[in-house]
LOVO-390423 format. One record per residue: residue number from 1; x, y, z of N, C-alpha, C, O, CB in turn; residue in one letter. Coordinates in nm, 2 decimals. Glycine has a CB too. Layout:
BEGIN
{NUM {X Y Z} {X Y Z} {X Y Z} {X Y Z} {X Y Z} "a"},
...
This chain:
BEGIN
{1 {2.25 1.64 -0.53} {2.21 1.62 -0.40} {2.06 1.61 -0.38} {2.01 1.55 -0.29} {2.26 1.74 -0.31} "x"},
{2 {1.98 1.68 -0.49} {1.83 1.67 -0.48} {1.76 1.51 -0.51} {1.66 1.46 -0.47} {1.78 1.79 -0.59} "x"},
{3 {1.84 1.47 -0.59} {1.80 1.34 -0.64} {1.82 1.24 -0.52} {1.72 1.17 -0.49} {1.90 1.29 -0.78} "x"},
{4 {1.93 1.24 -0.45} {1.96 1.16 -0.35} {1.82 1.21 -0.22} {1.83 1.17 -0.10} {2.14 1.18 -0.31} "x"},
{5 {1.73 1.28 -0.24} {1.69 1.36 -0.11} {1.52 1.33 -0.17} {1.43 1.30 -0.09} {1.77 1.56 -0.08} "x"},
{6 {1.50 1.34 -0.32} {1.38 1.29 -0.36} {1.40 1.13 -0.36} {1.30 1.07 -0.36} {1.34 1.35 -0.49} "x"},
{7 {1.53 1.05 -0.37} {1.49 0.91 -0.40} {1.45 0.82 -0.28} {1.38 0.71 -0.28} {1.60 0.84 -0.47} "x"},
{8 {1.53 0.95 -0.13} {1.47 0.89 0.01} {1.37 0.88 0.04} {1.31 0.79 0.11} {1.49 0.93 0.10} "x"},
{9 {1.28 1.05 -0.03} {1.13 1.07 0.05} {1.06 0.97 -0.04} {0.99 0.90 0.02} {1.05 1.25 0.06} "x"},
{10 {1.06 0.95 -0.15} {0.99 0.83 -0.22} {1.01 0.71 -0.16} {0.91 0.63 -0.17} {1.03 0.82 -0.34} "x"},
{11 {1.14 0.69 -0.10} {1.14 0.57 -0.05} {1.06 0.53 0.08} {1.00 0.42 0.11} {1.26 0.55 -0.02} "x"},
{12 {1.06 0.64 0.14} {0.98 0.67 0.29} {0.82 0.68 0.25} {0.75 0.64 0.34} {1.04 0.85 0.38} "x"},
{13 {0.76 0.72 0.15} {0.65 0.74 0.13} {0.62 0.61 0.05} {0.51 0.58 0.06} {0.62 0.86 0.07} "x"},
{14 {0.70 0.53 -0.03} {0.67 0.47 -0.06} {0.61 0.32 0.07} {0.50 0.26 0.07} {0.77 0.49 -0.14} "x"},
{15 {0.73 0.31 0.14} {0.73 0.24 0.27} {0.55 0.24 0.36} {0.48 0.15 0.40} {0.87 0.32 0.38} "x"},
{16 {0.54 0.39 0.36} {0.44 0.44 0.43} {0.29 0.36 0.33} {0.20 0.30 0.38} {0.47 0.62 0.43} "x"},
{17 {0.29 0.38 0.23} {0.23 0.30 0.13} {0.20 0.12 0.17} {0.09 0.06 0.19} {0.32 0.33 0.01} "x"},
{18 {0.33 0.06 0.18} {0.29 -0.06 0.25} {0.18 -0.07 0.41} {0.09 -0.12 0.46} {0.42 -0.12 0.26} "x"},
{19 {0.30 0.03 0.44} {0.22 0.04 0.66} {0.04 0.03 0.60} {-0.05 -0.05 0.64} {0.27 0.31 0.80} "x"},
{20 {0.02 0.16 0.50} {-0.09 0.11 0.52} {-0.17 0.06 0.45} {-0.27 0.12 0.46} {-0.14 0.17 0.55} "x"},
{21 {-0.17 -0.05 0.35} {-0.21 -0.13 0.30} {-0.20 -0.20 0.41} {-0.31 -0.24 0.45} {-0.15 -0.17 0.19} "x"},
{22 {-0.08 -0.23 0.48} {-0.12 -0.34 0.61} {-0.23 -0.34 0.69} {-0.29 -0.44 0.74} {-0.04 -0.33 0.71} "x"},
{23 {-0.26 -0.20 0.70} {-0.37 -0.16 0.82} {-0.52 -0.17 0.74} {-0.63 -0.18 0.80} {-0.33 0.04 0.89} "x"},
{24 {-0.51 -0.15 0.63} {-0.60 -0.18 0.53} {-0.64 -0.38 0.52} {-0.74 -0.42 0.47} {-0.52 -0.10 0.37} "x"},
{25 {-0.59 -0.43 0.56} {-0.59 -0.57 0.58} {-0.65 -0.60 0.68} {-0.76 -0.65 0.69} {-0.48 -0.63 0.59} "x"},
{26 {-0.53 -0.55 0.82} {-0.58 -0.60 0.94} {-0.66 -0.49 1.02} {-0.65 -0.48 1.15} {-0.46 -0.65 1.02} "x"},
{27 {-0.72 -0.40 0.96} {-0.78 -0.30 1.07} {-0.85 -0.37 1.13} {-0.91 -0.47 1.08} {-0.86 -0.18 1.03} "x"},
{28 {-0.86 -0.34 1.29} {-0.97 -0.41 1.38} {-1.12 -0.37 1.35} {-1.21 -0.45 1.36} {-0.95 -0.37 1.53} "x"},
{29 {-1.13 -0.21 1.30} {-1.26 -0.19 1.28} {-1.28 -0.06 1.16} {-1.20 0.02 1.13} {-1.32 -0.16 1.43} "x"},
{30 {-1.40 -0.07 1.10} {-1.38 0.01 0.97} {-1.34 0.17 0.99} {-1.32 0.22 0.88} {-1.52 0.00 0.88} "x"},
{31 {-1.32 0.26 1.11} {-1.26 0.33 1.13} {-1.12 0.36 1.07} {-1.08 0.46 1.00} {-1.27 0.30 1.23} "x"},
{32 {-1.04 0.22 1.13} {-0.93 0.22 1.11} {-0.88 0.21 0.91} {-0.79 0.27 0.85} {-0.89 0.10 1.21} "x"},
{33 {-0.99 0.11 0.86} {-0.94 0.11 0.76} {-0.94 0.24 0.66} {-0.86 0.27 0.56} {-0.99 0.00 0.72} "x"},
{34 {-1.08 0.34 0.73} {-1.09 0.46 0.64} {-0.95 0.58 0.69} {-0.89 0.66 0.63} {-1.27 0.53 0.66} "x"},
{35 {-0.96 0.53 0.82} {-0.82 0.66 0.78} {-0.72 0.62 0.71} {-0.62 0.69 0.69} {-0.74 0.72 0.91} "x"},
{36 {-0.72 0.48 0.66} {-0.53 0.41 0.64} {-0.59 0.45 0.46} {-0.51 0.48 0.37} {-0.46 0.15 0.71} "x"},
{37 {-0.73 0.43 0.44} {-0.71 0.50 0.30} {-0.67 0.63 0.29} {-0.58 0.68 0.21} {-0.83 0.50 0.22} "x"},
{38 {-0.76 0.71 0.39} {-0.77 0.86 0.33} {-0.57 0.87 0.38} {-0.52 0.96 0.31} {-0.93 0.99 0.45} "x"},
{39 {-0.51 0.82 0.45} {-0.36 0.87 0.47} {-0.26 0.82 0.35} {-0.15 0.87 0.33} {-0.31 0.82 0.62} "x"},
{40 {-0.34 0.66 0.23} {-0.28 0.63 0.17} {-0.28 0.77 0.05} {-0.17 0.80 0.00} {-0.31 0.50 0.16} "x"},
{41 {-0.42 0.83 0.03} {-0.41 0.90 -0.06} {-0.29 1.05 -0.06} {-0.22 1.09 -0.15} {-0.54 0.92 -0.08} "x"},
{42 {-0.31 1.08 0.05} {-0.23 1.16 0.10} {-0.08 1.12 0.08} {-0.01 1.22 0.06} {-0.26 1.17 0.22} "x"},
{43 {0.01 0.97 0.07} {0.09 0.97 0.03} {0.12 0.96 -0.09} {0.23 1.01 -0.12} {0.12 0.92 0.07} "x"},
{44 {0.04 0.90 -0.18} {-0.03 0.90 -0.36} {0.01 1.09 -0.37} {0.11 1.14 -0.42} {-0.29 0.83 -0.37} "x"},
{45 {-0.07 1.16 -0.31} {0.01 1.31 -0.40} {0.14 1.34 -0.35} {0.21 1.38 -0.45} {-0.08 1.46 -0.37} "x"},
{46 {0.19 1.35 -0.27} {0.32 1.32 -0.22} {0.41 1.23 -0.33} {0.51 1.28 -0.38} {0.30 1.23 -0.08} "x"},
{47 {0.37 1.14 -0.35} {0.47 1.05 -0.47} {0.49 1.14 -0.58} {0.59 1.15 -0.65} {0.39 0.92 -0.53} "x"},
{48 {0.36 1.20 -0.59} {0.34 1.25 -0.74} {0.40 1.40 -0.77} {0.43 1.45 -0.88} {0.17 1.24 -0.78} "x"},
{49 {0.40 1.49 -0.61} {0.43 1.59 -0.63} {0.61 1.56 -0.64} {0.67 1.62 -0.73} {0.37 1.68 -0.52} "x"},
{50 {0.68 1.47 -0.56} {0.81 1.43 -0.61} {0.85 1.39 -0.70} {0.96 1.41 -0.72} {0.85 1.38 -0.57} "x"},
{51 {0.77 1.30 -0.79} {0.82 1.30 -0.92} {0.81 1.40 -0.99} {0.88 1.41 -1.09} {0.78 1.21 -0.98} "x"},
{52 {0.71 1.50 -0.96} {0.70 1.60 -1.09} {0.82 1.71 -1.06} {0.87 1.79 -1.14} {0.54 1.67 -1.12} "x"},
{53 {0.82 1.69 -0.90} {1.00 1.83 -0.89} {1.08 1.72 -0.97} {1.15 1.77 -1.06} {1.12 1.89 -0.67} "x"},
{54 {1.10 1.59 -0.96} {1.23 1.51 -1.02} {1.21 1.52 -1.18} {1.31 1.55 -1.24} {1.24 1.34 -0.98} "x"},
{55 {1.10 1.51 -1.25} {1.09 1.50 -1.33} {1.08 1.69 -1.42} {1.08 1.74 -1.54} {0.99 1.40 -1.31} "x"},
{56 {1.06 1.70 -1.35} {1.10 1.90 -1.37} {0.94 1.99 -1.44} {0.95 2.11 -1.47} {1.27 1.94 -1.54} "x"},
{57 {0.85 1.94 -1.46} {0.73 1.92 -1.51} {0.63 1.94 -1.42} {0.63 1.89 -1.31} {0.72 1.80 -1.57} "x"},
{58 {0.52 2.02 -1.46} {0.40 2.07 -1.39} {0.25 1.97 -1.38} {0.15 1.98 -1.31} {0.37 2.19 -1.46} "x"},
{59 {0.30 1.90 -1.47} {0.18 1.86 -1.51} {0.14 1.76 -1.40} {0.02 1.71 -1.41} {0.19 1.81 -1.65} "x"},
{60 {0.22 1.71 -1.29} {0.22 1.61 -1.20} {0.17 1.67 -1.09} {0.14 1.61 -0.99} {0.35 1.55 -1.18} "x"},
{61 {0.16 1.81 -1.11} {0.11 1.91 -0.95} {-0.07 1.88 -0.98} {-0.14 1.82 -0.91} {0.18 2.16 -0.95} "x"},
{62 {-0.10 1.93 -1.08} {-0.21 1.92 -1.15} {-0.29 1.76 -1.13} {-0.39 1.73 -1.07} {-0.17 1.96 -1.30} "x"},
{63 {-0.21 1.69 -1.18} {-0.26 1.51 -1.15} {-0.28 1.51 -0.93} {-0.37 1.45 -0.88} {-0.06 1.35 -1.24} "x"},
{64 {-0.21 1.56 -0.86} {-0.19 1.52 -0.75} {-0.30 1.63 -0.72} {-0.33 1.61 -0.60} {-0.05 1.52 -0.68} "x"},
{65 {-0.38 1.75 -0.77} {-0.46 1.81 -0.70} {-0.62 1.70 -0.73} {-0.71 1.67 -0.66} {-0.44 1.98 -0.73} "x"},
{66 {-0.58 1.68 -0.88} {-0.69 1.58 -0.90} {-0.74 1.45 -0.81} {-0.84 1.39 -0.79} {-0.66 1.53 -1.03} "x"},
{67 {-0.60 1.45 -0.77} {-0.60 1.26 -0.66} {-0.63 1.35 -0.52} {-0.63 1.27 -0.42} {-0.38 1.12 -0.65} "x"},
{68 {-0.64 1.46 -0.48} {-0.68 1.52 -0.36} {-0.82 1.54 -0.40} {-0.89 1.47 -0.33} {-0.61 1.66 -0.31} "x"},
{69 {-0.89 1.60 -0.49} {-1.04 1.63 -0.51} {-1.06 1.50 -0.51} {-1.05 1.48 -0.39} {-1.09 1.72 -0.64} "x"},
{70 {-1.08 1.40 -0.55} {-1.10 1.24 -0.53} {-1.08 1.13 -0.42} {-1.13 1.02 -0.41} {-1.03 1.19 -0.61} "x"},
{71 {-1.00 1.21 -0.35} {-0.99 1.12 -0.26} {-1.05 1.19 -0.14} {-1.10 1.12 -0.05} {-0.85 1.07 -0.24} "x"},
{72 {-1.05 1.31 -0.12} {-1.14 1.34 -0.04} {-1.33 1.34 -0.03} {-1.41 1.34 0.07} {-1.09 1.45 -0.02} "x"},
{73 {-1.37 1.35 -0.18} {-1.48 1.34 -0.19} {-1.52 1.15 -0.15} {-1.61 1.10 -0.09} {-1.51 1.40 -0.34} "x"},
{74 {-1.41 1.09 -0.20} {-1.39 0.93 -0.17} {-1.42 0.91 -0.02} {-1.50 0.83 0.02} {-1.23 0.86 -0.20} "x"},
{75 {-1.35 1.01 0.07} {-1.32 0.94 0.23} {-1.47 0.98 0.26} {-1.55 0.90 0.31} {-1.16 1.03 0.34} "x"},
{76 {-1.51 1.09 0.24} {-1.67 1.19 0.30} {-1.75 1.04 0.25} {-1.81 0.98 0.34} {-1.74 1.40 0.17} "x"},
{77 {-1.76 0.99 0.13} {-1.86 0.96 0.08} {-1.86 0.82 0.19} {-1.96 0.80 0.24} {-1.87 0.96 -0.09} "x"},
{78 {-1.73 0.72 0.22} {-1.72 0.64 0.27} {-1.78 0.64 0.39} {-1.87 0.55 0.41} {-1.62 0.63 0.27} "x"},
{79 {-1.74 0.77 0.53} {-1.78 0.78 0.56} {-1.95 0.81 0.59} {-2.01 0.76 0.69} {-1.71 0.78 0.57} "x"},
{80 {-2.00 0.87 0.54} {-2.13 0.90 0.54} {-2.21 0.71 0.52} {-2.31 0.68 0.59} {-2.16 1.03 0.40} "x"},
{81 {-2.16 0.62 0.44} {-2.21 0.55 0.45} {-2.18 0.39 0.54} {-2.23 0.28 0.56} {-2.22 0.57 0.36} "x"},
{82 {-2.07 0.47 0.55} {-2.05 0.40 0.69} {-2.14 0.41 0.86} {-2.17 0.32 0.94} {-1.91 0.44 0.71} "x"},
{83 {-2.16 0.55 0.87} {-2.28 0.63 0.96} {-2.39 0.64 0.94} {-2.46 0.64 1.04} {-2.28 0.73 0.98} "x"},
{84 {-2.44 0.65 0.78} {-2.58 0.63 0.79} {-2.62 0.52 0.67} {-2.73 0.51 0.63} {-2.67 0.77 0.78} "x"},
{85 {-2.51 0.44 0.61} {-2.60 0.35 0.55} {-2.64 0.33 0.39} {-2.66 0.22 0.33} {-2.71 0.37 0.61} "x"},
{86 {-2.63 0.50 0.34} {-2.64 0.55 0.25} {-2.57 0.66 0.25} {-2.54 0.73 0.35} {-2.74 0.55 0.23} "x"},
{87 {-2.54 0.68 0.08} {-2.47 0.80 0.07} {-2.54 0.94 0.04} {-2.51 1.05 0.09} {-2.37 0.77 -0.02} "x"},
{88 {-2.66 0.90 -0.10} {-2.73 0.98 -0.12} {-2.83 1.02 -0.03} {-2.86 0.93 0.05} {-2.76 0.96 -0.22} "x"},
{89 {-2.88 1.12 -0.02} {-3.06 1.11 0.08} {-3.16 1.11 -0.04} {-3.28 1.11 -0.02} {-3.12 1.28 0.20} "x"},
């Protein structure tokens, strides 16, 4: 029953993965495209934390905290230079 219940939410996160690649295409303005990254990454550990309960293994919790320290230093740094231009001072 767990397999059938991880192969949906993968499916659903997976789905969610396209939505926002879409929005990553057509955002109207760079606003939009930085949240549809920072929400893609968010489904990226999500994937990864379900394969590693499917896959029965830890080592996938560990990779998904790595793609959270990265992707949030990613979204800050985006923004900041989206607002001022530059990232470093």
């Amino acid at each position: 029953m767990i397999t059938y219940a991880l192969i949906f939410a993968a499916g659903c996160y997976g789905l969610a993965l396209l939505m926002n690649l879409w929005r990553i295409v057509k955002g109207p303005n760079p606003a939009d495209r930085i949240l549809a990254l920072d929400t893609m990454v968010i489904d990226v550990i999500a994937l990864l934390v379900l394969y590693g309960i499917w896959q029965g293994t830890a080592i996938y919790f560990e990779a998904a905290m790595l793609v959270a320290m990265v992707g949030f230093v990613s979204t800050v740094a985006y923004c900041r230079f989206m607002l001022r231009g530059d990232i470093i001072e």
